[in-house]
C-alpha positions as CSV (number, residue, x, y, z in Angstrom):
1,X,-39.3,-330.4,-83.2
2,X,-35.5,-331.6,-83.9
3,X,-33.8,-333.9,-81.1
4,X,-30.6,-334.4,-80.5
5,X,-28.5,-335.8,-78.0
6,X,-27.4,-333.4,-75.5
7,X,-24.0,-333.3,-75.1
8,X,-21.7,-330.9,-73.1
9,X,-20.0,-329.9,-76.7
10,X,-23.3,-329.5,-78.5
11,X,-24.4,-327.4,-75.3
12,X,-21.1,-324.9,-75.6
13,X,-21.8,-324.8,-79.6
14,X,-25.6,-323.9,-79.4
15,X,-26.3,-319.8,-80.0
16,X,-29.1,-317.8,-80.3
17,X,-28.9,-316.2,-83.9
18,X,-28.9,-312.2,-84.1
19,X,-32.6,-311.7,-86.0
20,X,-34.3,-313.9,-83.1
21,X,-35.1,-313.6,-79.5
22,X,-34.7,-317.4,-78.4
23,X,-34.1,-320.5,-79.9
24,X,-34.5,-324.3,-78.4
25,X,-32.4,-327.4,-78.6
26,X,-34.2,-329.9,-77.7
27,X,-32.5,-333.2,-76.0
28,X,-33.6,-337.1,-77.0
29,X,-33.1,-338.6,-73.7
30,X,-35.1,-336.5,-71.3
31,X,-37.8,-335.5,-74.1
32,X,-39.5,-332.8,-72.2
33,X,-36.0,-331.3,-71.8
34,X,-34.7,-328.6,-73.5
35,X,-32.0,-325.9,-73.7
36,X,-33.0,-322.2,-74.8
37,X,-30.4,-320.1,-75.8
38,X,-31.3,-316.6,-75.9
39,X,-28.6,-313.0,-76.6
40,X,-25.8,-313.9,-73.9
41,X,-27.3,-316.7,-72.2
42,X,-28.4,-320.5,-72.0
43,X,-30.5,-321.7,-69.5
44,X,-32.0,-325.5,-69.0
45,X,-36.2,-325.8,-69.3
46,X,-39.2,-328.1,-68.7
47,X,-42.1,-328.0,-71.5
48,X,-44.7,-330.4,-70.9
49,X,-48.6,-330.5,-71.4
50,X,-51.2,-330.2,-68.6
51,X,-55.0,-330.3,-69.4
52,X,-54.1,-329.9,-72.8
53,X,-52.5,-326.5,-72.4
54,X,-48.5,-326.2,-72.4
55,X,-46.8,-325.1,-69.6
56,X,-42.9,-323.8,-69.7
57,X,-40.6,-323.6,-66.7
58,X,-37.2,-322.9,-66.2
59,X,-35.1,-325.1,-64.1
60,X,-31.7,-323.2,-64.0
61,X,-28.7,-321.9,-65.8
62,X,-26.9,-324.1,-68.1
63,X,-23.9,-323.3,-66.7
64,X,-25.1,-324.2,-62.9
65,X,-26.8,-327.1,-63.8
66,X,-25.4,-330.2,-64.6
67,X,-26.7,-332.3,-67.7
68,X,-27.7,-335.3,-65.5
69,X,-29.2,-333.1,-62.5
70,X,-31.1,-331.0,-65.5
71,X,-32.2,-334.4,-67.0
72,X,-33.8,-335.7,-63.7
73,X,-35.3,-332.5,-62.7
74,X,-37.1,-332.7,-65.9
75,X,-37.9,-336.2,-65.6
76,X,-39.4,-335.2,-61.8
77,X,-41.5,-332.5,-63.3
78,X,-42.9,-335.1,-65.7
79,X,-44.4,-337.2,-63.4
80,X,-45.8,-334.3,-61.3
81,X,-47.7,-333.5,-64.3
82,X,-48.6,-336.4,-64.8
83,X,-50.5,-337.1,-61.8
84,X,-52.3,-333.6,-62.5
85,X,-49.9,-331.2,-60.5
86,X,-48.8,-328.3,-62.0
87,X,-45.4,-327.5,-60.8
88,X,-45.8,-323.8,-61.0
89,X,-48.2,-324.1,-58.2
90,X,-46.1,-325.5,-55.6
91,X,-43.4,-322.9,-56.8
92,X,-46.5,-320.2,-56.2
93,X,-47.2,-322.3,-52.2
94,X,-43.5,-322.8,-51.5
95,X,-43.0,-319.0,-52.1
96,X,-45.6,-318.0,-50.1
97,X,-44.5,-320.2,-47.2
98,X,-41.1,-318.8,-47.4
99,X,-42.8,-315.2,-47.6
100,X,-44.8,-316.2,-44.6
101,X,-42.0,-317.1,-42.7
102,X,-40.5,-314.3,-43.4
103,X,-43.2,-312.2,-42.5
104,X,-43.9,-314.4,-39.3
105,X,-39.8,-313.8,-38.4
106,X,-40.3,-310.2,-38.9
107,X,-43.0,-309.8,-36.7
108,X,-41.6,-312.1,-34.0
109,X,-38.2,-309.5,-34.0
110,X,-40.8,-306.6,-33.9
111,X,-42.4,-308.1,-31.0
112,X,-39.2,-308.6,-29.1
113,X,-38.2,-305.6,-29.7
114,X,-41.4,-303.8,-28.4
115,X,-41.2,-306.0,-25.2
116,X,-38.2,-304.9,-24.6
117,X,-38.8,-301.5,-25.0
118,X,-40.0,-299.2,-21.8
119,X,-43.3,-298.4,-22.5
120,X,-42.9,-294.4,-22.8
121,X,-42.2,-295.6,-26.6
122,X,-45.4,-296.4,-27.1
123,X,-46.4,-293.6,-25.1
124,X,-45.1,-291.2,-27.4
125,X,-47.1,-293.0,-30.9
126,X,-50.4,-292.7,-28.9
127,X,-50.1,-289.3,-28.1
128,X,-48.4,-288.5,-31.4
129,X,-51.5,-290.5,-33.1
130,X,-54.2,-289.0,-31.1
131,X,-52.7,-285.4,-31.2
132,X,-55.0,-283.7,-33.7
133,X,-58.5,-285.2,-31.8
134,X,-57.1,-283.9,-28.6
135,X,-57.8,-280.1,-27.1
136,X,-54.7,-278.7,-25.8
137,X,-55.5,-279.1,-21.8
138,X,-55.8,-282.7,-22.9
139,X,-52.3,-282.8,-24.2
140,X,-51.3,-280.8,-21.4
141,X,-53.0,-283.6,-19.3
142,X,-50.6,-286.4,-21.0
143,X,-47.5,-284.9,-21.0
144,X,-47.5,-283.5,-17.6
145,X,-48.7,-286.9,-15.9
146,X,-45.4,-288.7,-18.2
147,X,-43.0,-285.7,-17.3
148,X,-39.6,-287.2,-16.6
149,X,-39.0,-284.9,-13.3
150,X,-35.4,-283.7,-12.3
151,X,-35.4,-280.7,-14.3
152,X,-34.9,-277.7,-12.3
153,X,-37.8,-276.1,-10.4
154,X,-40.4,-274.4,-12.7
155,X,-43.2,-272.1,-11.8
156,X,-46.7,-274.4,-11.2
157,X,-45.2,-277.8,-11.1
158,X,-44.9,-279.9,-8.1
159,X,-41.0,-280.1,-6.6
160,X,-39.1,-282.5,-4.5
161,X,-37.5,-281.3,-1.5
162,X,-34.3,-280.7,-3.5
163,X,-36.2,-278.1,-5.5
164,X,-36.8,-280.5,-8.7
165,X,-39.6,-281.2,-10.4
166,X,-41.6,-284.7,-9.4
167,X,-41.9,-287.2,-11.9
168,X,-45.8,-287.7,-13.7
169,X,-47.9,-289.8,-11.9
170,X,-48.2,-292.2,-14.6
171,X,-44.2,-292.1,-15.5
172,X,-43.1,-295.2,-12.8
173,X,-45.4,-297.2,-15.0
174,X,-44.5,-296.2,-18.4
175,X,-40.9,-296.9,-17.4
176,X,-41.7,-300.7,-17.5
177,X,-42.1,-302.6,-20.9
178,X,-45.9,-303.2,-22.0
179,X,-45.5,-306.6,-21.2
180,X,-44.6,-306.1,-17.3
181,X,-48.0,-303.5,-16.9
182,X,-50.6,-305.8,-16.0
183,X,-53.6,-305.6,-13.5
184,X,-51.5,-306.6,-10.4
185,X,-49.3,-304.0,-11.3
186,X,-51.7,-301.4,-11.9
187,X,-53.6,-302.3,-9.0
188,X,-50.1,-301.8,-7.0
189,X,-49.4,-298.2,-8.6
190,X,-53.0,-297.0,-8.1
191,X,-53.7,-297.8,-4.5
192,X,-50.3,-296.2,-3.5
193,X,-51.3,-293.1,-5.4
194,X,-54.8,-293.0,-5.0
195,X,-53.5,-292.6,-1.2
196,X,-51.4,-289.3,-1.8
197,X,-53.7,-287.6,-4.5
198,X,-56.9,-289.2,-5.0
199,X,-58.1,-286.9,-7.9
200,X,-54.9,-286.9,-10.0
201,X,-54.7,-290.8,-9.7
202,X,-58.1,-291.2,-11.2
203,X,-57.7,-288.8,-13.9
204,X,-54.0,-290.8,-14.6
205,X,-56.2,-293.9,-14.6
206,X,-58.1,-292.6,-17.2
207,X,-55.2,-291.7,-19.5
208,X,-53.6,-295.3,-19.3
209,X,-57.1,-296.8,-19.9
210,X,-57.3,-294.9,-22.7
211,X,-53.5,-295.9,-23.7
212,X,-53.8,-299.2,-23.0
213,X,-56.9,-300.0,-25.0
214,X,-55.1,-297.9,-27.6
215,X,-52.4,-300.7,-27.4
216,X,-54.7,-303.2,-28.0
217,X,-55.5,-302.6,-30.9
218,X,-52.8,-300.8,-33.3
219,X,-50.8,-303.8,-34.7
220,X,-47.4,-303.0,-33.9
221,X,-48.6,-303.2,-29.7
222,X,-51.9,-305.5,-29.5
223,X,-49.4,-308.5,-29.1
224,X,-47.7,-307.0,-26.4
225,X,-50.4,-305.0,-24.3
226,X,-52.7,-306.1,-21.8
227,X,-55.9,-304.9,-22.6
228,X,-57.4,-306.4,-19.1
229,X,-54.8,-304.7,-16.8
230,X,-57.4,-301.7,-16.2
231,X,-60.5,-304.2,-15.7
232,X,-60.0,-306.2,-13.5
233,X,-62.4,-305.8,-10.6
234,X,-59.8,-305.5,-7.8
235,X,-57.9,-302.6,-10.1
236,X,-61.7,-300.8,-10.2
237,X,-61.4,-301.5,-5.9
238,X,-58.3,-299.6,-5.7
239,X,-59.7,-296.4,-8.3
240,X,-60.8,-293.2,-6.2
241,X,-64.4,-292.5,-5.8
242,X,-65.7,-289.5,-7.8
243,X,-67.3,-286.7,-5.6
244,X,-69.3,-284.2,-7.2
245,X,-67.0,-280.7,-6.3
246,X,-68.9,-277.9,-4.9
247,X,-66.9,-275.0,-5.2
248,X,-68.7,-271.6,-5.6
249,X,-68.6,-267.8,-4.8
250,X,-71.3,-267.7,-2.2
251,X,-72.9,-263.8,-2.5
252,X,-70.8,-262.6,0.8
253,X,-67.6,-263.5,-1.0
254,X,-68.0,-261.5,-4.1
255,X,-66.8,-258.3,-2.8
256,X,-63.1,-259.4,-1.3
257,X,-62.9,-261.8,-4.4
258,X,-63.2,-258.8,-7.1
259,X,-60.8,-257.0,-4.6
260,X,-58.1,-259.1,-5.2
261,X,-58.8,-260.1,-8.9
262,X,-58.9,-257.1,-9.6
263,X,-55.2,-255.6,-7.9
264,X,-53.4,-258.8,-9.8
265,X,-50.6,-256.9,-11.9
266,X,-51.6,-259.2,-14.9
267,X,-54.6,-257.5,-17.2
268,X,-55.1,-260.4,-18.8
269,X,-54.9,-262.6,-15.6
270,X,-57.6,-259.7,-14.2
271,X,-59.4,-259.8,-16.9
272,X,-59.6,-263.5,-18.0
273,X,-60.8,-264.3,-14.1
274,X,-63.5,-261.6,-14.3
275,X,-64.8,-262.3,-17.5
276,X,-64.8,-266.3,-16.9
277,X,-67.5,-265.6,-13.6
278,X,-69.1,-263.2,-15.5
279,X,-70.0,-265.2,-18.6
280,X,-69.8,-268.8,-17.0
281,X,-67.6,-270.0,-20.1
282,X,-65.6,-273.4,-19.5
283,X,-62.4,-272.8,-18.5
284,X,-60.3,-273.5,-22.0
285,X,-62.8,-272.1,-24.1
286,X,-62.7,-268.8,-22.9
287,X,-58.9,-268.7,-23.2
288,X,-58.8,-270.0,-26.5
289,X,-60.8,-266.6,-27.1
290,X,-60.2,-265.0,-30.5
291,X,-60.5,-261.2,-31.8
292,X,-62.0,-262.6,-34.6
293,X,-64.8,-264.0,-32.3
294,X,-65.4,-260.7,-30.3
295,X,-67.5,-258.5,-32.2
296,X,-68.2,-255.0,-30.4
297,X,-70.5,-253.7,-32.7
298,X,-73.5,-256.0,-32.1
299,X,-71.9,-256.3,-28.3
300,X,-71.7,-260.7,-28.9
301,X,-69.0,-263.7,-28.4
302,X,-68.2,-266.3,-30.5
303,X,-67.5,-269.0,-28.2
304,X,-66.1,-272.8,-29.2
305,X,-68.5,-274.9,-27.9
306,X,-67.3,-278.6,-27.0
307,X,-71.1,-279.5,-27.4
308,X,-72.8,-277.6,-30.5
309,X,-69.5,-276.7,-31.7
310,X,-69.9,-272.7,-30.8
311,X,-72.3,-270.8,-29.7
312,X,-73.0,-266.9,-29.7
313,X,-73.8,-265.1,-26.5
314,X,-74.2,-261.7,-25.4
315,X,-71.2,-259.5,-24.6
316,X,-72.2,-257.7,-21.5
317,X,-71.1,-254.1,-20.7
318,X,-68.3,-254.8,-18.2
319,X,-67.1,-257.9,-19.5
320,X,-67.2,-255.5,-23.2
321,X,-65.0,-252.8,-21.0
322,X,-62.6,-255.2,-20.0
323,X,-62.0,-256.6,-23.5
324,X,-61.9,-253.1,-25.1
325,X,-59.1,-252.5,-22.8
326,X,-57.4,-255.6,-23.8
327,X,-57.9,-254.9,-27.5
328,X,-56.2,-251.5,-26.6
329,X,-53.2,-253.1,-25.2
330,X,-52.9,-255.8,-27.8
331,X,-52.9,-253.2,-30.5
332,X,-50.3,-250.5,-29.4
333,X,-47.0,-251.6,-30.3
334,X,-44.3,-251.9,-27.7
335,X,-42.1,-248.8,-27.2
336,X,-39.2,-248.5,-30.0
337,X,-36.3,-249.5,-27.1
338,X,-35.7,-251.5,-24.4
339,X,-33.2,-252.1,-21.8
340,X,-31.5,-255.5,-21.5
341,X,-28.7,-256.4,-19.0
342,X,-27.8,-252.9,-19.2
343,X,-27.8,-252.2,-23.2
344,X,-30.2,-250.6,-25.3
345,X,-32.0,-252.5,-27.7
346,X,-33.8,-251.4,-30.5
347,X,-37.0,-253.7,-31.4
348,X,-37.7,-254.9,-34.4
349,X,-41.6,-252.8,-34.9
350,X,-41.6,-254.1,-38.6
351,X,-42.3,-257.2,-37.9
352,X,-44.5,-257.0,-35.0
353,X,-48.2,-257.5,-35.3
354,X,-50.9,-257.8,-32.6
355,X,-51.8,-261.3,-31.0
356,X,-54.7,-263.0,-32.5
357,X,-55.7,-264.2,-29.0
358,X,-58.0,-262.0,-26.3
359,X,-56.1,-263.4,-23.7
360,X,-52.7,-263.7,-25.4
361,X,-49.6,-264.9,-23.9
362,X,-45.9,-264.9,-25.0
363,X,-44.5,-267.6,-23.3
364,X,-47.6,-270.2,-24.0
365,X,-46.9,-272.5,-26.9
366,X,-50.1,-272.4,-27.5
367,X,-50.3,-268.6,-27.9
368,X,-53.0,-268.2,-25.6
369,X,-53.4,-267.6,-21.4
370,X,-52.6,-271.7,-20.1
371,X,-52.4,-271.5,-16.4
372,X,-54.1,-268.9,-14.4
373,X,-54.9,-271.1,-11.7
374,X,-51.7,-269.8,-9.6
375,X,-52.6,-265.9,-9.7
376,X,-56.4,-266.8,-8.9
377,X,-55.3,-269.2,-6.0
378,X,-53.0,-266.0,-4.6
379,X,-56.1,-263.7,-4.9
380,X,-58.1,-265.8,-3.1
381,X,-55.9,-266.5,-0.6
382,X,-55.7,-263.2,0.4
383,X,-59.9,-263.2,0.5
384,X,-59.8,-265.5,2.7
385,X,-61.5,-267.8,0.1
386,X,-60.6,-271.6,0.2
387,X,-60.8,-274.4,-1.9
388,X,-62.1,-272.1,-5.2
389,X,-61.1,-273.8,-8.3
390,X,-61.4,-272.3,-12.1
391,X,-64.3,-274.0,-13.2
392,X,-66.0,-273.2,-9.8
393,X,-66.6,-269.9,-11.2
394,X,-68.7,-270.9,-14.0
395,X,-70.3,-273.1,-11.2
396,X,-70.8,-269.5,-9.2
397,X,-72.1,-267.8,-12.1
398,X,-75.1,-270.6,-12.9
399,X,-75.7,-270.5,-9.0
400,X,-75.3,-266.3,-8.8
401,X,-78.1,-266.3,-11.6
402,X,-80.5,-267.5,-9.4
403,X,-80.9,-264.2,-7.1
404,X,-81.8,-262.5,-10.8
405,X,-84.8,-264.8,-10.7
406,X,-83.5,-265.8,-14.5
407,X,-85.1,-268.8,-16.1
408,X,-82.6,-272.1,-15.3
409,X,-82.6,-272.7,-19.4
410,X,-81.4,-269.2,-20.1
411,X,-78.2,-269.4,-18.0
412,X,-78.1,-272.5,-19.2
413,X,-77.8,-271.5,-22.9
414,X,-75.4,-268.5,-21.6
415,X,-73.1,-271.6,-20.5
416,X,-73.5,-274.3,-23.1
417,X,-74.8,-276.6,-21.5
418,X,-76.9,-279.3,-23.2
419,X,-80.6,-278.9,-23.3
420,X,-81.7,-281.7,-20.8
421,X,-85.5,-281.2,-21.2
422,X,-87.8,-282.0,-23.7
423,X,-89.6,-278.6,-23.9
424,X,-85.7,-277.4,-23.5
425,X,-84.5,-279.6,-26.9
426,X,-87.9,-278.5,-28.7
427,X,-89.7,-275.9,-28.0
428,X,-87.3,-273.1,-26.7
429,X,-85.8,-271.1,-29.5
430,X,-84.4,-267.7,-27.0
431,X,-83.2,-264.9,-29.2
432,X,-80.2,-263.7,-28.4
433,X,-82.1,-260.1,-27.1
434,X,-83.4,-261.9,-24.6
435,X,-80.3,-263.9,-23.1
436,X,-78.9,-259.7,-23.3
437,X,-81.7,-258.9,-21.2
438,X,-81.1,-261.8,-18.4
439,X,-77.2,-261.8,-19.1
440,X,-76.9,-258.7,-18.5
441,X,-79.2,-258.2,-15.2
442,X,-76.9,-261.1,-13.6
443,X,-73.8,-259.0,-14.2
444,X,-75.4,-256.3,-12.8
445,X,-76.5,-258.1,-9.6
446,X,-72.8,-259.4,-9.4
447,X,-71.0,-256.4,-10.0
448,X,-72.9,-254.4,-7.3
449,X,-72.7,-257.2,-4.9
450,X,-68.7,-257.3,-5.1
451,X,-68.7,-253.5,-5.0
452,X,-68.4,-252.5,-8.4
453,X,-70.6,-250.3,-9.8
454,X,-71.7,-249.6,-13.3
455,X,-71.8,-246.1,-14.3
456,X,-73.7,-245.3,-17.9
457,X,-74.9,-248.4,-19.0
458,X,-77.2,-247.4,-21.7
459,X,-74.1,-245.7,-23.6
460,X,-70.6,-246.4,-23.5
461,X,-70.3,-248.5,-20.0
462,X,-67.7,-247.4,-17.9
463,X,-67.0,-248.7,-14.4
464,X,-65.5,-247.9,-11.5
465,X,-64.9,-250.1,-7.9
466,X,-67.2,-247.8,-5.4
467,X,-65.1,-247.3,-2.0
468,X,-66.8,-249.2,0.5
469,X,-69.2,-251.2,-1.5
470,X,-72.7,-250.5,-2.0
């Protein structure tokens, strides 16, 4: 290859021609030096050979670059070669540092700014996250234990004196930053709230447990939470001991129960109330009831099972009866006008189709019956009933089935429950006749002890509340 001298002059004069891509001019002082003029530009490079392969790089633009400082990077190069180092390669590692650093600077912002943030942040990516695994009273669970509080008094939710709403249990704690929730403080929070309401402090424990161990391990919060604030032994000290609840319609009661179930204005309420003791159905899974799932024909439910994923059971007459009634309701349309502040209003019937839900609701975001707990409380009230939750009706119904003399693993298959037995698991296939047959002498029993009596059963069932009882 041709050497010359490089000169500033022969530099400016050098120029790629028009029928090639790049040409070299190759200097005579710094040999491995050359400049390679290409269309509209000239730039200074290194050429030397390493394990007898050639390597190329460029050291800068001839117009940045000085002749003598491109001359003594070229001469630097040289010798790294010549000791074996290719110079790309500590281009590649001092790249990657300066990436690293980057990277490591970016994270250390990111981590300030999380521990500066209030921990509701968070908050709101785990639920948002875990959103689509969750069942609705679970989400209900999470955002009512965060509520804010303040806004003003709403029907079912716990007030201050001034007629606000109180703040979730959980929401003095998520107030703080990540950082500042560790065991003492948790240990603080749950002994004074395990004080005021044992069972809603242990079920908030849960949820931060859950959040926290969440924290632990999504990347943009495992630096910042403290996966040991929940497990420390004095925070498990301070956490409310679990008692088995034992609420349940004893026989005696059934009669003023039905009384007052039955005179709520609410159909659905009415109906949702009767039809949960009568089929022993967990609580969400009977409100999340679908027409699709009701099938009067063959008299069955379809019912989501959080176990076996659904099950089928028998749809007795009276709980059929109060469903037909519902389906009536929900497939009538509403009346053409109504009256609002005064004005008549013509409704939009075009548009309007029937619910999808047995146990529909329009204000529920869900579409579906959400709290019935505060009608049911009212009714038994006025029985004289204390202390009766929701799910201590499908407790009353497994305990009720036991004056019908029915087999323990048929109401148990009514219910869903698991199979806990081995001849249960293996060897007990019941056809869904012969749940009819047991499921349908309980509601019998029932419905006669709360003075309700069943009048043609074998065809169309209808029933009627017999003055004084039987």
């Amino acid at each position: 290859m041709q050497r010359e001298r490089l000169t500033l002059e022969r530099i400016r004069r050098f120029t790629c021609p028009a029928d090639v891509k790049q040409v070299f001019l190759w200097d005579s002082v710094a040999p491995r030096l050359a400049v390679r003029a290409t269309a509209g530009a000239k730039s200074f490079i290194f050429e030397g050979k390493l394990n007898r392969k050639t390597i190329r790089r460029t050291i800068g633009d001839a117009n940045v670059w000085t002749l003598d400082q491109a001359r003594a990077e070229a001469n630097r190069l040289q010798v790294l070669v010549e000791s074996g180092t290719d110079p790309r390669d500590l281009d590649r590692q001092r790249e990657e540092a300066e990436q690293a650093a980057k990277f490591a600077a970016v994270a250390a912002a990111l981590e300030a700014e999380h521990r500066a943030k209030p921990a509701i942040e968070a908050w709101a990516d785990y639920i948002e996250a875990r959103r689509a695994k969750w069942s609705a009273s679970h989400l209900r669970d999470h955002e009512r234990l965060s509520q804010p509080g303040g806004d003003p008094i709403t029907r079912g939710k716990k007030t201050t004196e001034d007629g606000t709403t109180q703040p979730g249990l959980l929401r003095p704690l998520l107030m703080r930053t990540l950082a500042e929730i560790d065991a003492p403080m948790v240990q603080t929070w749950l002994r004074e709230q395990a004080s005021k309401r044992p069972t809603q402090a242990a079920l908030a424990f849960r949820l931060l447990r859950a959040f926290l161990n969440w924290c632990s391990e999504d990347e943009r919060y495992r630096t910042v939470a403290s996966p040991q604030a929940h497990a420390t032994k004095k925070v498990r000290e301070e956490l409310p001991k679990r008692a088995a609840k034992d609420d349940c319609l004893q026989r005696e009661q059934l009669r003023p129960w039905f009384e007052k179930v039955r005179a709520i204005k609410s159909p659905i309420i009415a109906a949702y109330l009767q039809a949960a003791l009568l089929t022993g159905a967990r609580r969400e899974e009977l409100a999340a009831l679908r027409w699709d799932d009701v099938d009067f024909q063959w008299n069955t439910l379809r019912i989501r099972d959080k176990v076996e994923g659904e099950r089928v059971i028998p749809l007795t007459p009276y709980v059929a009866q109060l469903l037909r009634d519902l389906k009536r309701r929900n497939d009538t349309p509403p009346a053409e006008w109504r009256i609002l502040h005064g004005k008549k209003i013509r409704r939009d019937l075009e548009s309007w189709e029937p619910a999808p839900w047995v146990f529909a609701s329009k204000t529920a975001a869900a579409g579906y019956l959400q709290e019935p707990r505060i009608q049911h409380q009212a009714a038994c009230r006025e029985a004289g009933i204390d202390g009766l939750t929701i799910h201590g009706l499908r407790r009353s119904f497994g305990t009720l089935a036991e004056w019908v003399e029915c087999p323990a693993g048929v109401s148990a298959q009514i219910m869903g429950h698991k199979p806990s037995a081995t001849a249960e698991k293996h060897y007990r296939r019941r056809p869904l006749d012969l749940l009819r047959k047991w499921h349908t002498a309980i509601e019998v029993w029932i419905l006669e002890e709360g003075g309700v009596e069943v009048v043609g059963l074998e065809e169309a069932p209808a029933l009627q509340v017999v003055a004084g009882g039987k």
